[in-house]
C-alpha positions, 0 to 999 in steps of 0.5 A: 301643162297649160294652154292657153287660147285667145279668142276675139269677139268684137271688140271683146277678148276673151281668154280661156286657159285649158290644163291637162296632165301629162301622164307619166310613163309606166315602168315595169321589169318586163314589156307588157303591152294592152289595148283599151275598147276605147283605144280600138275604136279610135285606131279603126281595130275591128279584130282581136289578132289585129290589136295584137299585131300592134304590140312589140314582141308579138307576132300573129300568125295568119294561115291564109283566107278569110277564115284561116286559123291565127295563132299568137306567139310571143318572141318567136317561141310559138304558139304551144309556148303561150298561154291565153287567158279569158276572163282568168280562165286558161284556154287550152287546145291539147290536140295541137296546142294552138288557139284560134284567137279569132274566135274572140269578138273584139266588141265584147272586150274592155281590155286585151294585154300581152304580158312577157315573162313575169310582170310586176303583178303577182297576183297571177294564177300559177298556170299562167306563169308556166308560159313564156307569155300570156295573152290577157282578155277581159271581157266589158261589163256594163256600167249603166251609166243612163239607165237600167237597160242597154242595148248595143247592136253593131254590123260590119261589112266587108269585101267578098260577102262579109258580114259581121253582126254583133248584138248586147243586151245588159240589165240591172236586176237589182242594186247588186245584180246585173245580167249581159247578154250577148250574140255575134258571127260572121258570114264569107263567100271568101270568093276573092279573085286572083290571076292564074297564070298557065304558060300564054293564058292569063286568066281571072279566076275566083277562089272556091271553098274559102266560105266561112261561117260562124255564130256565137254568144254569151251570158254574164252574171256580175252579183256584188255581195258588198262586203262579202265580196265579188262574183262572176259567172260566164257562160260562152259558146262558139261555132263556125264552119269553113272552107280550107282552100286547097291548091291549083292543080293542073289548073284546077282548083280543089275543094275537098277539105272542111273545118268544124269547131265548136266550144264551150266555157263555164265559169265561176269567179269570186273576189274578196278583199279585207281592208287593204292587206288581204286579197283572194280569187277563186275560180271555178271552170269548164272548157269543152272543144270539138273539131271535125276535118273532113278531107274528100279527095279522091287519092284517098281510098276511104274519104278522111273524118277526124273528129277530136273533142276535148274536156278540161275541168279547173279549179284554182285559188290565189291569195295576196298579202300586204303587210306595207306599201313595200312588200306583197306576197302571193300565194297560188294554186291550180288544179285541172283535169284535161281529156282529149277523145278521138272519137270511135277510137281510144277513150281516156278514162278519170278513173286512174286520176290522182286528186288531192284528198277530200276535195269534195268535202274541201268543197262543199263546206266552202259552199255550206259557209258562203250560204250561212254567212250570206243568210245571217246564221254565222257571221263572216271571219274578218281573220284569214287565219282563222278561216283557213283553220277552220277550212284545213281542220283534217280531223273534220274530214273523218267525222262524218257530216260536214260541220257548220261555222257555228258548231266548230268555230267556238272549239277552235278559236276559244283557249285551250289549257294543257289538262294532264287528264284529258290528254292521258284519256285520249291516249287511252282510246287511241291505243284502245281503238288501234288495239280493236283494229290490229289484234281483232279487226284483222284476224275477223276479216280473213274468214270474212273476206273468204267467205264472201270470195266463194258464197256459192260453197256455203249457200 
């Protein structure tokens, strides 16, 4: 598409020809809805739940005051039925299974998505695909496009004392390494007026106990290892305190209800990539979540003080295929733990957890061979094949030491002939040491074991 402008000086006529492109629009089998920072800053969005008010299929659901509690749902299927996913890492509330969305510091965000059902990416975490919708934020990271240090201060204000400041402070370590730091709140009185009406009386009152107060922050490391690929690590935290407005009673106001939340996310992300065909993310997570609801009104004998707190640990790992321009093939994993406490009641023990065998050690050689390859002792695998047989090699797991790259990659990868020999004399050592564990080991550990259940006979 082109413009064209005639602009007259004079008795000279300049003409100017202004092209621009006109964006195709994005097909997709499913609705997928997303809001830029950029796009927020220029429709006026202040908050989180109201960018979300703007996408089709979604509804916010707002429980009244200036500190109420909003949830998202996505098609009308509640708020339990969609997941909300933070720089990839899935918030959860196993008490009620709703997430405060308002929580959220819209200035901190580059780009907020709903996504209903499954969309065209695949490369997605297996969690996130077991909810009708997921909610998508991610947060901003800094470009320094002027120089190595950027600061961001900005303060709204609002009707009935409020006052919401937000403040972001970025530098760049090095070439590869950047750190942000950010801090942000709110402050409400929430004493907004209305009319109460009592038969012929008509009275202005002010609403009481619907103050809210709350403060939080966030430090991000952005570390780009070149050729090793991409890490990330995020630690958020949150607080607030509120008032619950309770209703007009005889034409009394009551204030007996508060509400405490407190929160905490840690995470690790890392990305790689091998040319154009291979792709994998891994992630680790933390998630801690208080809530205290205290209720002092006098119908009650003994004033009510619930307190809940809730632990989530996750690990989850997605890797992506593409042999062509055509076909993509993914394959994901998640693994998470979530406790929920009521506090001077039941307490949920890990003990009697399944885990997946060897995670540890699954663990900590990924951790040995990221510092090796980082520190020039062994040189990367560009083969993904080769590494995950390197990393999934369970007779390793038995030996003893966690072996280096350097040690087993040569066994592993060099050919190997059939040799008749060699085969016929590992056969013989594990027939010899089922032999020692069977006929001796077993018959030694019947006196042994009786000899250790009652000590006290035989000292």
């Amino acid at each position: 598409m082109a413009l064209c402008c005639v602009v007259c000086e004079g008795d000279t006529l300049n003409i100017a020809t202004v092209s621009a492109e006109v964006e195709t629009a994005a097909t997709a089998v499913c609705p997928v809805n997303s809001l830029s920072s950029a796009m927020a800053e220029v429709t006026g969005t202040i908050g989180l739940y109201e960018a979300i008010e703007r996408f089709s299929g979604v509804s916010v659901k707002d429980y009244g005051g200036i500190g109420g509690l909003k949830t998202v749902s996505i098609r009308n299927m509640g708020a339990t039925h969609t997941s909300i996913m933070y720089d990839g890492i899935s918030i959860t509330d196993a008490q009620n299974g709703q997430i405060d969305i308002s929580r959220f510091n819209l200035d901190g965000i580059e780009e907020t998505s709903v996504i209903i059902g499954i969309d065209d990416d695949i490369f997605r975490s297996a969690r996130g695909l077991t909810s009708v919708g997921v909610l998508k934020i991610e947060s901003a990271e800094p470009q320094f496009l002027q120089s190595d240090t950027e600061v961001y201060a900005r303060l709204t204000a609002g009707s009935f004392g409020t006052f919401s400041p937000h403040v972001s402070y970025s530098q760049k370590l090095s070439k590869s390494c950047s750190l942000n730091l950010s801090a942000y709140g709110m402050v409400s009185e929430g004493n907004y007026p209305f009319t109460l009406h009592n038969h012929n009386l008509i009275t202005e009152e002010k609403r009481i106990n619907s103050d809210v107060g709350s403060i939080g922050g966030e430090v991000n490391f952005y570390a780009n290892l070149n050729q090793y690929g991409k890490l990330k690590i995020k630690a958020n935290i949150y607080g607030s305190e509120r008032g619950l407005p309770g209703p007009v009673i005889l034409y009394t106001q009551t204030d007996y209800e508060r509400l405490w939340d407190k929160s905490a996310i840690c995470s690790a992300m890392y990305d790689k990539e091998w040319g154009k065909k291979w792709k994998l993310h891994a992630d680790l997570g933390y998630t801690y979540s208080y809530n205290r609801y205290t209720n002092s009104d006098p119908m009650y004998p003994v004033a009510q003080d619930d307190r809940y707190s809730q632990k989530e640990y996750s690990i989850a790992a997605r890797g992506l295929y593409r042999p062509n321009e055509n076909w993509k093939f993914s394959l994901a994993s998640d693994l998470f733990i979530n406790t929920l406490n009521r506090c001077f009641s039941t307490q949920f023990s890990l003990l009697n957890l399944a885990l997946p065998l060897g995670i540890s050690f699954y663990t900590l050689q990924a951790i040995a061979y990221m510092v090796d390859v980082y520190r020039g002792k062994t040189p990367a695998d560009r083969n993904p094949a080769k590494f995950m047989l390197f990393m999934s090699f369970f007779p390793q797991i038995i030996q003893g030491p966690i072996p280096r790259h350097s040690q087993l990659a040569g066994q592993l990868y060099e050919g190997h002939d059939f040799d008749y020999t060699r085969v016929c004399h590992g056969v013989q050592l594990m027939v010899w040491g089922l032999f020692k564990k069977i006929v001796i080991g077993e018959r030694i550990v019947m006196p042994v074991n009786a000899l250790f259940d009652g000590y006290a006979k035989y000292s």
